[in-house]
PLY file of the C-alpha trace (Angstrom):
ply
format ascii 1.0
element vertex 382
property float x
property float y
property float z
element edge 381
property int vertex1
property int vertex2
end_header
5.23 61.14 33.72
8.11 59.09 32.13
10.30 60.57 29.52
10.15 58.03 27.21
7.91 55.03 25.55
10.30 52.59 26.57
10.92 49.56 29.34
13.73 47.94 29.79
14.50 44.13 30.99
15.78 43.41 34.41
19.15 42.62 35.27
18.27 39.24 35.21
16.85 39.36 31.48
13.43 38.98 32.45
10.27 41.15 31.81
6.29 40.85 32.80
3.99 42.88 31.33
0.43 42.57 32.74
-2.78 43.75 30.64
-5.90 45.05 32.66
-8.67 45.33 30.31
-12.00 46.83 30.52
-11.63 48.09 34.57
-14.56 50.31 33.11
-15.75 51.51 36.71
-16.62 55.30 37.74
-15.97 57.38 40.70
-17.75 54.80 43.28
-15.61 51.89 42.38
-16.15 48.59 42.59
-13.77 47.42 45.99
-13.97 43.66 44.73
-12.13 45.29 41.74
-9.39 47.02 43.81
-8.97 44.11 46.31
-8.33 41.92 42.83
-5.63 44.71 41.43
-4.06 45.36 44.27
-3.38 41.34 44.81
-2.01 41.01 41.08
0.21 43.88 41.67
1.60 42.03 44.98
1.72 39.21 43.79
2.32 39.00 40.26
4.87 42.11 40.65
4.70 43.20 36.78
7.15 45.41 35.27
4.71 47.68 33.39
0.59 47.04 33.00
-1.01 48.30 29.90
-4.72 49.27 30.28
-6.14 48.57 27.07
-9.67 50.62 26.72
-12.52 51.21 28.80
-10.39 52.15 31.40
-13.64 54.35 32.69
-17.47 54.24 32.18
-17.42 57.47 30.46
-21.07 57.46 29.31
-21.86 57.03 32.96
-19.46 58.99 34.78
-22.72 61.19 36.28
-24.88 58.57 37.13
-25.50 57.83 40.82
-23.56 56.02 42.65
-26.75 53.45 42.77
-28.44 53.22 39.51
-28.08 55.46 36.16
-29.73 58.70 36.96
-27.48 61.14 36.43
-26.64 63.06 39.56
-24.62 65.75 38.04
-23.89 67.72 34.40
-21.41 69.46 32.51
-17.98 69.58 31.41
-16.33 70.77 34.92
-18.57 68.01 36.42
-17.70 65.20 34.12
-13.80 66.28 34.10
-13.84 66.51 38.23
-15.51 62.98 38.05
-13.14 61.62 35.60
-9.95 62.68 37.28
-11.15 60.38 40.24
-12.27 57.61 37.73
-8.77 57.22 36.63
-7.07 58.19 39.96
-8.82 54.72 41.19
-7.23 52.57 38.30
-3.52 54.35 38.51
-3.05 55.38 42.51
-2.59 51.74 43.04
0.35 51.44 40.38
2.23 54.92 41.33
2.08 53.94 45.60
3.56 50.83 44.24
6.38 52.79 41.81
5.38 50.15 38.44
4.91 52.27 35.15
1.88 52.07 33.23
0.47 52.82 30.76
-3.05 53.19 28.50
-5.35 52.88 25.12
-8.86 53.84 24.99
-12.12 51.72 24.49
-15.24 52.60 22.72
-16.66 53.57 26.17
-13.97 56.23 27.55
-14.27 59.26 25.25
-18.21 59.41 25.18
-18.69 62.38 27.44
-17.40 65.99 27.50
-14.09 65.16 28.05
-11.93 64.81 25.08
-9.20 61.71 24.59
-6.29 64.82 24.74
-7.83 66.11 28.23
-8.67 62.26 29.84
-4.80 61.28 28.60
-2.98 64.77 30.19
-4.80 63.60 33.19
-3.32 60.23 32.87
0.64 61.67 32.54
-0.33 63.78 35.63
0.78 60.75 37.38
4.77 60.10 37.70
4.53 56.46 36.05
2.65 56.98 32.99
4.33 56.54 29.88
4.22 59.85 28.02
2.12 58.04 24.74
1.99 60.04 21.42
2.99 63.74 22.10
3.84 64.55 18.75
1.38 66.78 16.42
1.27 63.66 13.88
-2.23 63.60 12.78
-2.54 60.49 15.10
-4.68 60.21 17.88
-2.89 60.06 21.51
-3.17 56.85 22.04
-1.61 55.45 19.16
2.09 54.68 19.97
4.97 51.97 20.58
6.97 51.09 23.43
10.00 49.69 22.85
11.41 46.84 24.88
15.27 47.40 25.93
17.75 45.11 26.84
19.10 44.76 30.55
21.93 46.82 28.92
22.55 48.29 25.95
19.94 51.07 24.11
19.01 48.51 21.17
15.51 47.78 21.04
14.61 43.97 21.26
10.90 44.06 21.12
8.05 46.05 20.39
4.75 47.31 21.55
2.00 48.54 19.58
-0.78 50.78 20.83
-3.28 51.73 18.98
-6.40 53.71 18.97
-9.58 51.86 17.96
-12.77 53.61 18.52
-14.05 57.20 18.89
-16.91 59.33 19.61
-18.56 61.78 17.39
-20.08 64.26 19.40
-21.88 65.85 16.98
-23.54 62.68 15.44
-23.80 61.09 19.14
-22.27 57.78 17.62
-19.06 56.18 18.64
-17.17 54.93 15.43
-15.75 51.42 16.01
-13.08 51.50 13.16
-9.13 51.63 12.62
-8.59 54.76 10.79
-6.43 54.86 7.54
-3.79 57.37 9.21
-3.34 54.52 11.46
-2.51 51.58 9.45
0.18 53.41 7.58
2.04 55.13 10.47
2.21 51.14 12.11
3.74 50.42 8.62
5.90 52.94 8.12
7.14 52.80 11.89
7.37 49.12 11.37
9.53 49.39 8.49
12.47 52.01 10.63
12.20 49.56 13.04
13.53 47.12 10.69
15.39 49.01 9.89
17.29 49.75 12.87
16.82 45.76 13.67
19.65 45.22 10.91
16.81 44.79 7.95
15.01 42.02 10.72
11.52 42.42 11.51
11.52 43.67 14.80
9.39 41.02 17.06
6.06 42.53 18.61
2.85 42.22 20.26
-0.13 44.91 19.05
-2.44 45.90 21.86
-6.24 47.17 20.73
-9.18 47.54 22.38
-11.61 45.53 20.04
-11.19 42.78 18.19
-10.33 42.94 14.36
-12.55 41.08 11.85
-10.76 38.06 11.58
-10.34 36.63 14.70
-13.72 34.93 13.61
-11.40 32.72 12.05
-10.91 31.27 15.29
-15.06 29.72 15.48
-16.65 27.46 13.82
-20.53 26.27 13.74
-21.08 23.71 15.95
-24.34 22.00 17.73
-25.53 22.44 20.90
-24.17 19.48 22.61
-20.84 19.60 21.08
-17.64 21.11 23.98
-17.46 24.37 24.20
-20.93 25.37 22.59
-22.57 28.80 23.24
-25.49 30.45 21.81
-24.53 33.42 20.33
-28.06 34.31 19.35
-26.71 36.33 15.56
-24.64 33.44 14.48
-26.50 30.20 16.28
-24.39 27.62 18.22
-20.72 28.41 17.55
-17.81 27.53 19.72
-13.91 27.97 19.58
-11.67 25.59 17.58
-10.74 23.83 19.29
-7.68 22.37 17.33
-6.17 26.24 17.03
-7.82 27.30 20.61
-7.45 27.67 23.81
-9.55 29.14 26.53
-13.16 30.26 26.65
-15.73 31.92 24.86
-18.58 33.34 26.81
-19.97 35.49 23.73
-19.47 35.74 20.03
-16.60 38.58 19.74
-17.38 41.78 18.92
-15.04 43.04 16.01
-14.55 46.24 14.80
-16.61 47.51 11.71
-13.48 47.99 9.41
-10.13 46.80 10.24
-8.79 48.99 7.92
-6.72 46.29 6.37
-4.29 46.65 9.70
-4.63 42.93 9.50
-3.43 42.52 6.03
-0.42 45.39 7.10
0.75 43.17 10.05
1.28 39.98 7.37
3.00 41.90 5.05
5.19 44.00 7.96
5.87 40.54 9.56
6.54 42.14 12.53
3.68 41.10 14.92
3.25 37.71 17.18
0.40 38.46 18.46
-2.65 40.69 18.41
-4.08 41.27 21.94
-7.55 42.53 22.41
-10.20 43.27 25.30
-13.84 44.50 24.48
-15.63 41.30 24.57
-15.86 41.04 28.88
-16.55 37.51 28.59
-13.78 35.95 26.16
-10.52 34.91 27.48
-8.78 32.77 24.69
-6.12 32.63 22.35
-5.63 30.84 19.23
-3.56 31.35 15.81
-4.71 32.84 12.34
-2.02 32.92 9.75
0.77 32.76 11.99
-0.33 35.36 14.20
-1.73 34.49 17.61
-5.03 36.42 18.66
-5.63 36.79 22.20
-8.41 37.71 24.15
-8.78 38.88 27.19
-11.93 39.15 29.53
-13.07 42.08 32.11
-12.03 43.27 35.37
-15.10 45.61 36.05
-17.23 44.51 38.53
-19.78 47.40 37.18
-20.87 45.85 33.77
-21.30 42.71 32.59
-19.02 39.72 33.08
-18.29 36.18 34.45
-15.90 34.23 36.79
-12.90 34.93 34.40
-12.65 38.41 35.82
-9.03 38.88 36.33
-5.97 40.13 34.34
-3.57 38.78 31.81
0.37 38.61 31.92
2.86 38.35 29.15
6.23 36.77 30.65
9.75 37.73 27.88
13.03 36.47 28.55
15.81 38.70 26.63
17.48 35.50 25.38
14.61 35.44 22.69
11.80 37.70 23.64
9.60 36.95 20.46
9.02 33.33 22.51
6.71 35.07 24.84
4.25 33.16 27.34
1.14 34.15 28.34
-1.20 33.16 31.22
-4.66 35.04 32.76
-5.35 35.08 36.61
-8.74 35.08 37.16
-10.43 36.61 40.43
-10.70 33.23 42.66
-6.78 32.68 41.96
-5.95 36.20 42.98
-8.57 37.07 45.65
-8.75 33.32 47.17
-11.62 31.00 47.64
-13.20 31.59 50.80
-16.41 32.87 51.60
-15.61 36.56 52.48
-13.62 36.68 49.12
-16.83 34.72 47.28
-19.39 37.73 49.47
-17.30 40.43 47.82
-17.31 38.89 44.55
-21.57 38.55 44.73
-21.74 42.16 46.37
-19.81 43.78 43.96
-20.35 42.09 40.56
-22.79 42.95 37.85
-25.06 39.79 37.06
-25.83 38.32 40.05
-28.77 39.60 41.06
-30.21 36.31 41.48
-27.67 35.10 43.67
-27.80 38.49 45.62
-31.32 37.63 46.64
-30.94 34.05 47.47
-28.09 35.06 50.01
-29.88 37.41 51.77
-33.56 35.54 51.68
-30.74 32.34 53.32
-29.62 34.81 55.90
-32.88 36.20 56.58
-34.03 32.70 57.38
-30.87 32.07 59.09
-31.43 34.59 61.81
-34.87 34.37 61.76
-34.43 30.38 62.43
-31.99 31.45 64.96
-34.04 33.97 66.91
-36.72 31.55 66.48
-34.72 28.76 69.00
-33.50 31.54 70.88
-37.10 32.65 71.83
-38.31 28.97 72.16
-35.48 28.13 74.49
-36.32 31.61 76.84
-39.84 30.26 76.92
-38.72 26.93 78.47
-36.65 28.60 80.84
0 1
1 2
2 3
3 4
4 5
5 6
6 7
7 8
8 9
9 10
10 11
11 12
12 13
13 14
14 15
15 16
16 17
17 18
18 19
19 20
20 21
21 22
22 23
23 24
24 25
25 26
26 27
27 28
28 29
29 30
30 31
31 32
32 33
33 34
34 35
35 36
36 37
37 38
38 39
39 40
40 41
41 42
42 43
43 44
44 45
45 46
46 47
47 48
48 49
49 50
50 51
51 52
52 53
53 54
54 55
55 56
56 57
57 58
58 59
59 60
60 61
61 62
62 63
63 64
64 65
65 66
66 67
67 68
68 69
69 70
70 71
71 72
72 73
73 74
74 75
75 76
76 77
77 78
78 79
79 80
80 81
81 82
82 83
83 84
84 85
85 86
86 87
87 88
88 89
89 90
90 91
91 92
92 93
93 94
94 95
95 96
96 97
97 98
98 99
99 100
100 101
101 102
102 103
103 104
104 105
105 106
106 107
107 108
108 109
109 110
110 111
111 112
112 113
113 114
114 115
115 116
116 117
117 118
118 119
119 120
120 121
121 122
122 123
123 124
124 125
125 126
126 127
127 128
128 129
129 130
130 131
131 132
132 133
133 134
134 135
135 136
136 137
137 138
138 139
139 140
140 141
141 142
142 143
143 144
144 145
145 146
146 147
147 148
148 149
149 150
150 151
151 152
152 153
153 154
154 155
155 156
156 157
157 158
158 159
159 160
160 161
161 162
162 163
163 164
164 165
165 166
166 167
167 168
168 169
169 170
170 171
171 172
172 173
173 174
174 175
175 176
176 177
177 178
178 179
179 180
180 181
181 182
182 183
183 184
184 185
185 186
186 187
187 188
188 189
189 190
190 191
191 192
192 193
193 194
194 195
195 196
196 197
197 198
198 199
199 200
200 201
201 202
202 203
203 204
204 205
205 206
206 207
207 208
208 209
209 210
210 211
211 212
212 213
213 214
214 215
215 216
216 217
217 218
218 219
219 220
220 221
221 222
222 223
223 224
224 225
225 226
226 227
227 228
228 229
229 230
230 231
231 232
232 233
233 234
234 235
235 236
236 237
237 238
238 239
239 240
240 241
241 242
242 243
243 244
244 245
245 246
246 247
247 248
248 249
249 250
250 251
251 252
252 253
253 254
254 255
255 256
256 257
257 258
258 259
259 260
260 261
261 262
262 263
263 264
264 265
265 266
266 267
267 268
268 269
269 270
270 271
271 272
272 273
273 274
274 275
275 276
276 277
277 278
278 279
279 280
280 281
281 282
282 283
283 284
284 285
285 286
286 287
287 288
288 289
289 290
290 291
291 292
292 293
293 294
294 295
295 296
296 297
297 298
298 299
299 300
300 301
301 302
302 303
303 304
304 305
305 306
306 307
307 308
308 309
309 310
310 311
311 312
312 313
313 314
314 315
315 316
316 317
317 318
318 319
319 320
320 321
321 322
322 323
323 324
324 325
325 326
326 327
327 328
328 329
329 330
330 331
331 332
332 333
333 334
334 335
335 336
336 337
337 338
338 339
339 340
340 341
341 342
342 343
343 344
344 345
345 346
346 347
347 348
348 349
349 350
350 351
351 352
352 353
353 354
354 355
355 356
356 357
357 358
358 359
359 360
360 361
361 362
362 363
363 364
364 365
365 366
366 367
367 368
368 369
369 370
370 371
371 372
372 373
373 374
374 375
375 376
376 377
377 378
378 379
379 380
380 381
């Protein structure tokens, strides 16, 4: 584990920060998944990837490998499980040497395992960022990371992490909410920040794992015909902005069910650029509210639900003036190729295409039967 919640930029003032959201996969993992991380890591080369919830399919973590009957139960089950859950997410980053590190989603707690247990088993690894260790009332994924320069120890930029779902064991409900306690440390931290930042705002980016309420700002009725129209079935025919937009919407977003007035804090702290979410697997969009840029960004799980805009996002800073960020997502065909073994592993391994599934193999089957067909015809000629 690192000693600190802290990166620093490169000697040549640069930094990359990638996002991996929703990987949500189990012990069996997906390898279309792994083939696609491992490429971004290679290729991309980021200086430190964030997962931002639903790391794990915690409510499934016993389930068989095929199906969801579970195979297994209890906590020394669930916990042995787990630890090679995560192990497939983070091995990748620690053979490589790039520091990482984690929030949780609505589906990783929902088990035995508690968020204190699942994150100690995260720091077991030497590149995780050590996340909140103090006894603050806070949950342990609720932190910052602050951005260094190439030298000096004077933080340029700022990343929030913060906790936004958890499961009540007793009521068997997960609570999709920012709590209170939260909303007034990110103040009050905001504020020594400022502080420190010679009475300046200090420039950040907040990471959660669902969206807050407002980014419905963002959509706007529309009718069917119109660019960019989707049914979204509770609201009718909606679509993005397209004026404010860019980027897709594959479902109506998902928002929390109280923001806690965390959006309200980030106006009034001034601190925040950007607001960068995961949740919905089919969204991959940004757009501005208010001066503050919401940014969604779609699945990598193969496992659950989800579209061609699999992939992972990246957030390029140069030290110069690091609140200028840019930010570009690499879906699964620019990472993993084109070509048909790279389009087989995609149909193999992804959730939703069953349909497809079938038609390849009914294409084969009539392939080689076609095949053994002429083969037999021409042995009969013979």
């Amino acid at each position: 584990m690192k000693d600190s919640n802290s990166i620093r930029f490169n000697a040549a003032g640069k930094l990359r920060i990638m996002q991996v959201s929703d990987p949500q996969d189990m012990k069996y993992v997906r390898k279309a998944m792994v083939n696609m991380l491992d490429n971004a890591y290679d290729l991309l080369c980021p200086d430190l990837v964030l997962f931002t919830g639903d790391n794990i399919l915690g409510n499934h973590l016993l389930d068989a490998r095929i199906g969801d009957k579970p195979v297994a139960g209890g906590k020394s089950a669930t916990y042995e499980i787990m630890r090679d859950s995560i192990r497939n997410i983070v091995a990748p980053l620690e053979k490589r040497g790039i520091p990482f590190s984690m929030i949780f989603g609505n589906h990783d707690d929902r088990n035995d395992v508690t968020k204190q247990e699942q994150a100690d088993i995260y720091r077991s690894f030497s590149g995780c960022l050590p996340m909140n260790t103090s006894a603050n009332g806070l949950d342990c994924d609720t932190y910052n990371i602050t951005v260094l320069p190439s030298e000096g120890d004077n933080p340029l930029f700022n990343l929030w992490m913060l906790d936004s779902a958890w499961y009540d064991r007793k009521e068997d409900v997960c609570h999709e909410k920012i709590k209170p306690e939260t909303v007034e440390w990110y103040k009050k931290t905001s504020a020594l920040l400022k502080e420190q930042n010679g009475g300046e705002p200090l420039p950040s980016l907040m990471f959660l794992h669902i969206p807050l309420p407002e980014i419905e700002n963002l959509i706007e009725p529309c009718m069917p015909d119109e660019l960019g129209a989707i049914n979204t079935h509770k609201k009718g025919w909606c679509r993005l902005k397209p004026d404010i937009t860019r980027g897709s919407m594959g479902e109506y977003p998902s928002v929390l069910e109280d923001g806690a007035g965390l959006f309200d804090a980030v106006l009034e702290c001034g601190d925040v650029k950007g607001i960068v979410t995961g949740h919905d697997h089919t969204n991959c969009f940004e757009g501005k509210y208010k001066g503050v840029e919401f940014i969604q960004t779609s699945c990598a799980s193969f496992r659950c639900y989800g579209n061609e805009s699999r992939g992972v996002r990246v957030f390029d800073f140069d030290e110069r003036d690091p609140s200028e960020y840019i930010t570009y997502f690499f879906n699964y065909a620019e990472l993993c190729g084109r070509g048909a073994a790279a389009k087989l592993r995609y149909m193999i391994d992804a959730d939703g295409y069953i349909q497809d599934k079938t038609s390849f193999i009914r294409k084969s089957a009539s392939t080689v039967l076609s095949a053994a067909g002429a083969f037999l015809k021409m042995k009969k000629e013979d």
